[in-house]
Each structure stands twice: as structure tokens, then as C-alpha cells.
N, C-alpha and C positions, 0 to 999 in steps of 0.2 A: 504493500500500500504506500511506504514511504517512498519508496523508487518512482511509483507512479507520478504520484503528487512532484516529484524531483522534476521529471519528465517534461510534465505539462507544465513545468514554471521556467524551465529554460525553453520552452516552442513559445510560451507566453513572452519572454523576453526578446526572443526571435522578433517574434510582429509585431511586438513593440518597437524596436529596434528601425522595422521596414516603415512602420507609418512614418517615426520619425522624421524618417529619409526622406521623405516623399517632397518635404517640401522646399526641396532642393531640384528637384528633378523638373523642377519650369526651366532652369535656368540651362540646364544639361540639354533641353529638347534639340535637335535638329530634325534639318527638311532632307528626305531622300536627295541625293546629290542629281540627280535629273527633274528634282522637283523644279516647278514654271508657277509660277502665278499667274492661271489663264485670266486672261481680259472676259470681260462681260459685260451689258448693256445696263445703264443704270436702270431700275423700275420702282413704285411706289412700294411694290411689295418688298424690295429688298430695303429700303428708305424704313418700311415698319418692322423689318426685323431689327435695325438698326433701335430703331425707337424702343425696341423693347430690351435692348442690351444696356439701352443709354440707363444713369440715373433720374432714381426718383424726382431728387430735387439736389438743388443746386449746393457746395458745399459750407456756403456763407448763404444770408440772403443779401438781397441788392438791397443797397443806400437806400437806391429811388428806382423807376422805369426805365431799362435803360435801350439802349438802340445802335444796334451794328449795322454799319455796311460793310454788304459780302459780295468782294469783286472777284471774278473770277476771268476776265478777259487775260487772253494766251495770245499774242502773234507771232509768237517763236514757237518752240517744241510745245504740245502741245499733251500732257498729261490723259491718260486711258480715265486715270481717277479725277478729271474733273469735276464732272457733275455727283459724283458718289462719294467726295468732301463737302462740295455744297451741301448736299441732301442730312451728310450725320449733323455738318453744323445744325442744320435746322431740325433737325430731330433732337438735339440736345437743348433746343434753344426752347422748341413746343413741349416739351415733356420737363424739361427741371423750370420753364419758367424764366431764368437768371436773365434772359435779354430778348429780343424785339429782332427780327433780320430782316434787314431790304436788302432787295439780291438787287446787283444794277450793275452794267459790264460797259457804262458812259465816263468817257475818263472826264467828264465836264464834271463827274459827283466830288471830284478834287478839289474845282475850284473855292477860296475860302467861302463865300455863302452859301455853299451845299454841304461841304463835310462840315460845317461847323451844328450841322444838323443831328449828328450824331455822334454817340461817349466813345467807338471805337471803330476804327476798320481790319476787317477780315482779308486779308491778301491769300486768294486761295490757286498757289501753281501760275504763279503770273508773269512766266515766263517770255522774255523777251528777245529777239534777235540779235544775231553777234551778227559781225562785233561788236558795233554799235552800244548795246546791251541798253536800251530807254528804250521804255515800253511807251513810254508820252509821246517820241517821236517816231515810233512806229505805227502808231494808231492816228497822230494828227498830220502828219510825211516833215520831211528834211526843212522846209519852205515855213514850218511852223516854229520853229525851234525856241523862237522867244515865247511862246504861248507852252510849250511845252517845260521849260524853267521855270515860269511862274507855276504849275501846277505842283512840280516837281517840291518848291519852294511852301506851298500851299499846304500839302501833305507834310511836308518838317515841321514847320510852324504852328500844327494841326498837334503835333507831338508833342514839340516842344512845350505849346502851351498847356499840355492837361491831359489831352487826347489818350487812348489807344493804341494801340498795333499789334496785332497778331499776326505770320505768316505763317501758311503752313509749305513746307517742301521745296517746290519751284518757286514760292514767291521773292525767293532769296534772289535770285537773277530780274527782279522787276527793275532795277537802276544801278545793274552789276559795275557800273563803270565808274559809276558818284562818288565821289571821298565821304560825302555827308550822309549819305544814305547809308552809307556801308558803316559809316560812326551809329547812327542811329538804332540800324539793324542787330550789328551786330560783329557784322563779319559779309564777305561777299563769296561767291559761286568760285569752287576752283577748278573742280569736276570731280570726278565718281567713279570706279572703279565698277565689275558687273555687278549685277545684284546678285543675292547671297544671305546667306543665313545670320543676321547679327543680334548680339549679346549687347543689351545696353546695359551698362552698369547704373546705378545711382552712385551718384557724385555724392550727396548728401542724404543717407536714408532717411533723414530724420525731419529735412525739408517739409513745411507742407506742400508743396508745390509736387514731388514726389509720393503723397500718402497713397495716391490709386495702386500705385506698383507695390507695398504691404512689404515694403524691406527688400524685394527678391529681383535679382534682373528681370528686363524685357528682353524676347528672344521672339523677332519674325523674321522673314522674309521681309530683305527691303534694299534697294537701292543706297549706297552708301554716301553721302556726300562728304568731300571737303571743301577745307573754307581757305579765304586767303582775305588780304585789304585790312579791316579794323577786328577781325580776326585775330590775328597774331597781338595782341595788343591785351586780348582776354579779359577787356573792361567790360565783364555783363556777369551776372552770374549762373555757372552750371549747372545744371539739372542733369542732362544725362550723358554719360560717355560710352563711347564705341570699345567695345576689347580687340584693340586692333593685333593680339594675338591670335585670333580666331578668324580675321580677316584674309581672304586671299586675295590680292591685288597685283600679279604678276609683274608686271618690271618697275610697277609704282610701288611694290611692297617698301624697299628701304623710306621713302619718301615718306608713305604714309605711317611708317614708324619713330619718324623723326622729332614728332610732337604729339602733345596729348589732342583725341579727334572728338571732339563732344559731338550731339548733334542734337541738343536743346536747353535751351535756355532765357534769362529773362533778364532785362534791365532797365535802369531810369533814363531817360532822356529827355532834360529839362525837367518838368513838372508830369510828363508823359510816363507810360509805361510799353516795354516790347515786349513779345514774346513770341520766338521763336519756335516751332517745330520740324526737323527733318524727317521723324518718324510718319510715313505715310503714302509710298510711291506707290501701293498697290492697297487698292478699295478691301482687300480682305485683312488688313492690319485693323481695319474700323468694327470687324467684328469680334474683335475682343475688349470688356469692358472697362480693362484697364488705359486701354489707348480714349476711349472715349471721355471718361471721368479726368484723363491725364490733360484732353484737349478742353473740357469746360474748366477745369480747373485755372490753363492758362490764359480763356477766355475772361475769368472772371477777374484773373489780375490783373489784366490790361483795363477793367474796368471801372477798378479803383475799390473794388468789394472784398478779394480776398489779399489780405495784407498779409505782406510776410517780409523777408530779408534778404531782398534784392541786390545788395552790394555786391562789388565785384570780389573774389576769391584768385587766389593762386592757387592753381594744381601743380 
């Protein structure tokens, strides 16, 4: 009887042992090495699956009412997951409540009497032609260029003074060529390596800004980006890093070893606030609820609702 009882209390410490483990094993996940992230057609049905993934409600509540504009005009590359960004934004935006979306793809919404009509802008993959890299003078042509600095100027000033900004992905290439833009943002487009299995670390687990991810890396399939311009400079603070030992980037591997590769984060600019996301080249990243909660989350800093400790950090 005692042997038994012996038995069954070392198989019990067994699966004890295994649950333990378990929750580590998000971070260990990888994609079969022929895995594709096939493309698909945005639809309302996949927009409600989305909605039912997203949260309840928002992590703070809002000050006041508040109101984003969510542009999404591309006339460069031109993102599979355009409309399937728009759609989670506004599934998070109808289900927790936290803000208000006008979707509008008129770059006149730039100018000061229009964006001042709203607490934030949504820059969703708004990528722009090279070289060049102004999406103002892609949209308005070469012959406009002074209308095209004013709006450019409109949008800073829109920051500077109080405003929002959020980008997600491609929106990093919307004025890749601007010294001020790229002070603003963040950092500017430097390119990407293929897509691939990546391990996002938390830079700070303890962040609020990080609570969705529960301590543990983010691990999908995703296009890698790096950065270069007000980048290197690391005036923002990080939220997530790439484990770029886990990165395969063939003849860019030393390159992209050579510094630390975040690819999100948030910071002040003026009285403004930014925030960053790279996590998101492929619409199936949106069906996990951590990317979602991670995205209103930094929707709602840029909106002056969820306060937290923005200052820049050395890694």
C-alpha cells in the first residue's frame, strides 16, 4: 500500500511538473518551416470574429469622447492586410467603447482645420513611394510640393501640440525621408528581411503598456522590420524586442545583429503622444487577443487615457 501511494505521488509530481511547463511553451511555439501566411479577402464575418476576440472594454476608461482618424491610403506597396487593420481597429473601437473612428483616405483631413477635429490619428500601412518616400507628394504630384509641406507640417504641429499618433506596420514609410517625422515617429523604414517566425521579447514585463502579453513573449509569423534615421538615437521608449537570435536574415544576419531591433514602442513628442506598432504584416496576427488588447492599449495612450512611463530607456 505504501509503495503504491509512493507511486502515485511521484506520477502526481510528474504532471505537476508538465502543467508547470506549459507556460512557457507560447514562447517555444514555431511555424512548420514551409508555413505561408495565405492572403484572404477581408469580410464582415471575419471583422466579427475579430470583435469577439477583441476586449470587453477598454483598459482605463476615457477622460471624455474621444475621436480617431483612421487613414489608410497606400500609393506605394501596398499591404494584403489593409482593410483587415482597419476593420480590428474598429472592432476594438465598437466593442470596448474607448474611441469614435472616421475612416477617410483624403490627405486634405491633414490640413490644421480638419485634424484638429480629432484627439488622435490612426496611420494604418501608409506606405509611400521610393524614393521619394512623401506620401503628401504622391497623392497631391511633384507641382504641389508646397501644399504638400504644409500638411506634412500640419500633422507635426497636430502632435506637437497635444494630439495622437499611432502607426501601425507600413505607416513607418509614410514620410520615410523627413528628419522631423522620423524624430517624431520614432525611427524611419530601413527594410526587412523575409518573413518568419519571430519571438518578441518584453523589454519591460512589468510595463502597463505590455500587460496583454501576461509576462511571456509574443511569437507569430511576421515580416521583420528594421529601422534607421531617429532610430538609432532610441529617444522613445520600448515595449517590444525582436530575438534576433532566432532571426534568419541571410547576408543581413551580421547587420541585423549589430544592435538591439525593437519593433514597438511609445513616446512624447511635445505635449503629443506616439505609438508605434510593427507587429502586424499578416491579418492572422489580429486573431490573437493579445495583439489586439496590445493594439487598444496603445491606442488609448496616444489618447491621453492610459498613463504610464513613456520616457526614453537605454537597452
Amino acid at each position: 500500500m505504501k509503495q503504491t501511494t509512493y507511486l502515485l505521488l511521484i506520477i502526481l509530481m510528474i504532471i505537476s511538473f508538465g502543467c508547470g511547463s506549459s507556460s512557457n511553451t507560447y514562447k517555444e511555439k514555431r511555424y512548420p518551416k514551409d508555413y505561408v501566411a495565405e492572403k484572404f479577402e477581408f469580410t464582415h464575418e471575419w471583422k466579427s470574429k475579430i470583435k469577439n476576440l477583441a476586449p470587453e472594454k477598454p483598459t482605463v476608461k476615457p477622460k471624455t469622447n474621444r475621436k480617431v482618424l483612421l487613414f489608410s491610403l497606400s500609393p506605394g506597396f501596398k499591404h494584403w492586410c489593409i482593410p483587415h487593420t482597419a476593420g480590428a481597429i474598429e472592432a476594438l473601437a465598437e466593442k470596448s467603447g474607448a474611441f469614435e473612428v472616421v475612416r477617410s483616405d483624403d490627405v486634405q483631413m491633414f490640413a490644421p482645420d480638419k485634424i484638429k477635429e480629432f484627439d488622435a490619428v490612426i496611420l494604418n500601412n501608409t506606405c509611400s513611394k521610393g524614393p521619394r518616400r512623401n506620401l503628401f507628394i504622391d497623392t497631391l504630384g511633384e507641382d504641389k510640393s508646397d501644399e504638400a509641406a504644409a500638411l506634412e507640417k500640419s500633422l507635426i504641429e497636430f502632435v506637437r501640440n497635444g494630439g495622437g499618433l499611432a502607426a501601425m506596420h507600413g505607416a513607418i514609410v509614410f514620410l520615410n525621408n523627413s528628419k522631423e517625422f522620423s524624430n517624431l515617429l520614432g525611427g524611419s523604414f530601413d527594410f526587412h528581411p523575409s518573413q518568419q517566425t519571430i519571438t518578441l521579447d518584453l523589454v519591460e514585463p512589468d510595463h502597463p503598456l505590455v500587460k496583454a502579453f501576461s509576462g511571456k513573449s509574443f511569437v507569430h509569423f511576421d515580416e521583420p522590420y528594421l529601422f534607421k534615421g531617429a532610430y538609432d538615437s532610441l529617444n522613445f521608449r520600448p515595449l517590444l524586442r525582436m530575438d534576433i537570435s532566432k532571426l534568419s536574415c541571410g547576408k543581413y544576419q551580421e547587420k541585423v545583429e549589430s544592435q538591439v531591433r525593437y519593433t514597438s514602442w511609445i513616446k512624447k513628442y511635445g505635449k503629443g503622444r506616439v505609438f508605434y506598432c510593427s507587429p502586424s504584416h499578416n491579418a492572422q496576427s489580429f486573431e490573437d487577443p493579445q495583439l489586439l488588447q496590445f493594439v487598444l492599449d496603445g491606442i488609448q495612450y496616444t489618447l491621453g487615457d492610459l498613463e504610464c512611463d513613456d520616457s526614453p530607456i537605454k537597452d
